[in-house]
C-alpha positions in Angstrom: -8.4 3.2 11.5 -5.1 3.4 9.4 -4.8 4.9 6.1 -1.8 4.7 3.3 -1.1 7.0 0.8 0.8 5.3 -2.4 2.4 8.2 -3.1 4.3 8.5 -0.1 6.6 5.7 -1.6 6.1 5.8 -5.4 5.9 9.1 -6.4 3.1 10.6 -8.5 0.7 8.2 -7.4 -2.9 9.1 -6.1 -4.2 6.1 -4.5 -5.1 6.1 -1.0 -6.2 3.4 1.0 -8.0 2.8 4.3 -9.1 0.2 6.8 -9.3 -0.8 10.1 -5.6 -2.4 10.5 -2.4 -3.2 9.0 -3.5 -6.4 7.3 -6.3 -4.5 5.6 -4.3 -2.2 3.5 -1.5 -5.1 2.5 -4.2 -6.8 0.8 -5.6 -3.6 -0.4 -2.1 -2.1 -1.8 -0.3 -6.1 -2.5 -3.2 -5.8 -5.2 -3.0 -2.2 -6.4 0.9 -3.1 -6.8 0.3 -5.6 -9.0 -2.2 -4.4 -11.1 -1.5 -0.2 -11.3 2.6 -0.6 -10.8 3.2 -4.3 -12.4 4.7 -6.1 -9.5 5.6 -9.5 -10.2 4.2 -10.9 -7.0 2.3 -9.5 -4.2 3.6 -8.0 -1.1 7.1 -9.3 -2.0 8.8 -5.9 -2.2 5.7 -3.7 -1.6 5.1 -4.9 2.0 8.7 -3.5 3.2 7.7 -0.2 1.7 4.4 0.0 2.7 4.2 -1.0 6.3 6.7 1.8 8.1 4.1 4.4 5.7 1.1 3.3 6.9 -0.4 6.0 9.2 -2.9 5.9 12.2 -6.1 8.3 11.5 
């Protein structure tokens, strides 16, 4: 199972996220950082960010 913690990268944010692998929480945080942080497209410049954060529970 991984997890990601938003606020590991932008600071102040709450949202967590889990799922069985990588490609589950890029489609889970490409949409949260479009619609709670007003990326212009998603996974363009969230994806760099997110993947070396994402954690192994």
């Amino acid at each position: 199972m991984k997890h990601f913690a938003c606020g590991d990268i932008i600071p102040g944010c709450e949202s967590t996220f889990t799922a069985p692998d990588d490609a589950g929480i890029l489609a889970q945080t490409r949409r949260h950082a479009v619609e709670a942080h007003g990326m212009p497209e998603p996974g363009t410049d969230s994806d760099p960010l997110v993947l070396p954060a994402i954690r192994t529970v």
